[in-house]
C-alpha positions as CSV (number, residue, x, y, z in Angstrom):
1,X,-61.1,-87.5,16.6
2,X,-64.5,-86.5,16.3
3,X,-66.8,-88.7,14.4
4,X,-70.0,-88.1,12.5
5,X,-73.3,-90.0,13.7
6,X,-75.5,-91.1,10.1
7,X,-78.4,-89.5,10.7
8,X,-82.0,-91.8,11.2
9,X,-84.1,-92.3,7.8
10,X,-87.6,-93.1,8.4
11,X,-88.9,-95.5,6.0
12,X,-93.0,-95.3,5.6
13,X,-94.3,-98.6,4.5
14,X,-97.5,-98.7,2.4
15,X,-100.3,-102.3,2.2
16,X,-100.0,-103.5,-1.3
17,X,-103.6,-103.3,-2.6
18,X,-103.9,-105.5,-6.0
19,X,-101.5,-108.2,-6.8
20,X,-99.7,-108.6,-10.3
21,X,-102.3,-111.4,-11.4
22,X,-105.1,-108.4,-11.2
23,X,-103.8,-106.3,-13.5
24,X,-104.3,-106.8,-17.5
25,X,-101.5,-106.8,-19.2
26,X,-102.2,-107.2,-23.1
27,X,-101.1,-110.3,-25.2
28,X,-101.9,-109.7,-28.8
29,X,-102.9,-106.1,-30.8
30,X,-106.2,-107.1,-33.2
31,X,-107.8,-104.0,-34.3
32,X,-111.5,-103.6,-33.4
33,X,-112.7,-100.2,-35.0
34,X,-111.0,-97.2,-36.3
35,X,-112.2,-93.1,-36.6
36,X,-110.7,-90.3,-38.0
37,X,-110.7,-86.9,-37.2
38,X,-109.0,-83.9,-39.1
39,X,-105.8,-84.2,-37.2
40,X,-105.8,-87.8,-36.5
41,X,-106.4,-91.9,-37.4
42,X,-107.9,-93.2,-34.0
43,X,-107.5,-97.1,-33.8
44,X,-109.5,-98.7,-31.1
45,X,-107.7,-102.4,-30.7
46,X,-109.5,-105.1,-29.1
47,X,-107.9,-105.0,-25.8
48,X,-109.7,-101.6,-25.2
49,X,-106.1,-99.6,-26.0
50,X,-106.7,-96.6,-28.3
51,X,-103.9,-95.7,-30.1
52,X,-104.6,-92.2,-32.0
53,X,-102.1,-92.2,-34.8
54,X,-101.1,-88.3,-36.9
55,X,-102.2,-88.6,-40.5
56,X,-99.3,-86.1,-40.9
57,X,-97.3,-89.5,-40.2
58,X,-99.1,-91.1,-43.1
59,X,-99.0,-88.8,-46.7
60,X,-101.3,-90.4,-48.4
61,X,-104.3,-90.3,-45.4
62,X,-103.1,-86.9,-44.6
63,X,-103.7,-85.5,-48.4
64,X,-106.9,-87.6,-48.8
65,X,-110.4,-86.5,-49.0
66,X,-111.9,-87.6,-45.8
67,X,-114.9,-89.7,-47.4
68,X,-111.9,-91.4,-49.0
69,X,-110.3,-92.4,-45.8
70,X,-113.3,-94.2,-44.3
71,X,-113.1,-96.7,-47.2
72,X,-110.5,-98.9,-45.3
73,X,-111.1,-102.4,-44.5
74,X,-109.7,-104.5,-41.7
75,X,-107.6,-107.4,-43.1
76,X,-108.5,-110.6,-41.5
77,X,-105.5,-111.5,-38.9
78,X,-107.3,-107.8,-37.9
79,X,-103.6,-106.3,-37.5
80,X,-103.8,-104.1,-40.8
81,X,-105.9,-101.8,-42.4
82,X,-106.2,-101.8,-46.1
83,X,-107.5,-99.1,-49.1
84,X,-108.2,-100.4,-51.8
85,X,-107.4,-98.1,-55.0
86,X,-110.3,-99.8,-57.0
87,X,-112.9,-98.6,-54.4
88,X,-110.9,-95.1,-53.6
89,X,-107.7,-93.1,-54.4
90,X,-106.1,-94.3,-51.6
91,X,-103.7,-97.0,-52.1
92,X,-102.1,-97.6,-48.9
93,X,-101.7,-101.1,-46.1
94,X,-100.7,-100.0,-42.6
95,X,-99.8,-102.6,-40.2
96,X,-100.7,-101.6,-36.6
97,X,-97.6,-103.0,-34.7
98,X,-95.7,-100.2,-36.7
99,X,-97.2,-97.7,-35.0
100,X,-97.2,-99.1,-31.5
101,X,-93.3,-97.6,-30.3
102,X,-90.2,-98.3,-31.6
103,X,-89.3,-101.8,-33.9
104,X,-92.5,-102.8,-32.6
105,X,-92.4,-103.3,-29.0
106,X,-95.2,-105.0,-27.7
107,X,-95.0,-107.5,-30.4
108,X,-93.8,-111.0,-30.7
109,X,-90.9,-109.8,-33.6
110,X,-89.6,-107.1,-31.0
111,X,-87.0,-109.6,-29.8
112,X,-86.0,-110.9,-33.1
113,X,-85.8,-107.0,-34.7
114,X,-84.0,-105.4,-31.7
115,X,-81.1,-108.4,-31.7
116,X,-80.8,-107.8,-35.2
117,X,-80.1,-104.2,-35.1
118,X,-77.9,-104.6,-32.1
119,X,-75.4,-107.1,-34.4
120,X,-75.7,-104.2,-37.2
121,X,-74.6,-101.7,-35.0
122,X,-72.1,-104.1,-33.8
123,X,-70.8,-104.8,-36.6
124,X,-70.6,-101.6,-37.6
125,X,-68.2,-100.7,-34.2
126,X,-66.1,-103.6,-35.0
127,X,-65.4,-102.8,-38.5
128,X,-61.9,-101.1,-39.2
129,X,-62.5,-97.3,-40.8
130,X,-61.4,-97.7,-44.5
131,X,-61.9,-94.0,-45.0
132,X,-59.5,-90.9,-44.6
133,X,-61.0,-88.3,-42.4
134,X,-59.4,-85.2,-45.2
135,X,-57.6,-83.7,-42.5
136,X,-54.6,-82.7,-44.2
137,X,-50.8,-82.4,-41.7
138,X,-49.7,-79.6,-41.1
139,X,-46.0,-78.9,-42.3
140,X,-43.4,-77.8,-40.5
141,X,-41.9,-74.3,-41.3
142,X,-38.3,-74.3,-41.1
C-alpha cells in the first residue's frame, strides 16, 4: 500500500502596518457641496466621499435646463437637496441616502429596511399558492 505524502505549503507572512483605529470609517452622510456636469449630479458629502450620481437616474434633472439645476438648496439636516418650483421648473427633493447602494446601506434605517423586506419575502415563501398554473392534463387516448 503506497501512500501519498501532502505536499509542504509555504505560508509568507506580511507586518501589519496601520491598525483598525487608523483608518476612517464614516458615521453620518451630511452633504457639503454639489456640481453638475452634462452627464452627471456630483455630491461632495462632508466626510470627503464624492458620490457622482446619473441625471439619467433622475428625469426631471436630466430634462432640465442646466441654469435650472444649480437652483437647489441644501435642506438643513444637510441630507437632501431641494428645487423649489417657485424659483425654477424643477420640482423635485432627493434624499442622499437613496442613492448611497441598495435600501440605504450605510445608513442608520439599513437595519430596520432590510429585516422588513426579509419578512416580505418570507411571507411571501410561506404563503400557500392560491393560483392554478393553466397547465391543462393531458387525456388519455384509449
Amino acid at each position: 500500500m503506497v501512500t501519498a505524502s501532502k505536499p509542504k505549503v509555504s505560508v509568507k507572512t506580511f507586518k501589519v502596518r496601520y491598525s483598525l483605529r487608523e483608518y476612517t470609517f464614516p458615521k453620518e452622510v451630511k452633504i457639503a457641496s454639489v456640481r453638475f456636469d452634462e452627464t452627471y449630479m456630483h455630491v461632495t458629502l462632508t466626510d470627503e466621499r464624492i458620490i457622482s450620481i446619473p441625471l439619467k437616474w433622475i428625469p426631471s434633472l436630466y430634462h432640465a435646463k442646466p441654469a435650472d439645476r444649480e437652483k437647489y438648496k441644501i435642506n438643513q439636516t444637510k441630507r437632501m437637496l431641494v428645487w423649489d418650483p417657485a424659483q425654477c421648473e424643477i420640482n423635485e427633493e432627493i434624499r442622499i441616502e437613496d442613492y448611497l447602494g441598495p435600501m440605504n446601506a450605510g445608513t442608520e434605517n439599513y437595519s430596520k429596511n432590510r429585516h422588513e423586506v426579509n419578512d416580505i419575502a418570507k411571507m411571501v415563501r410561506d404563503k400557500k399558492p392560491t393560483y392554478k398554473t393553466g397547465k391543462k392534463k393531458k387525456s388519455k387516448r384509449v
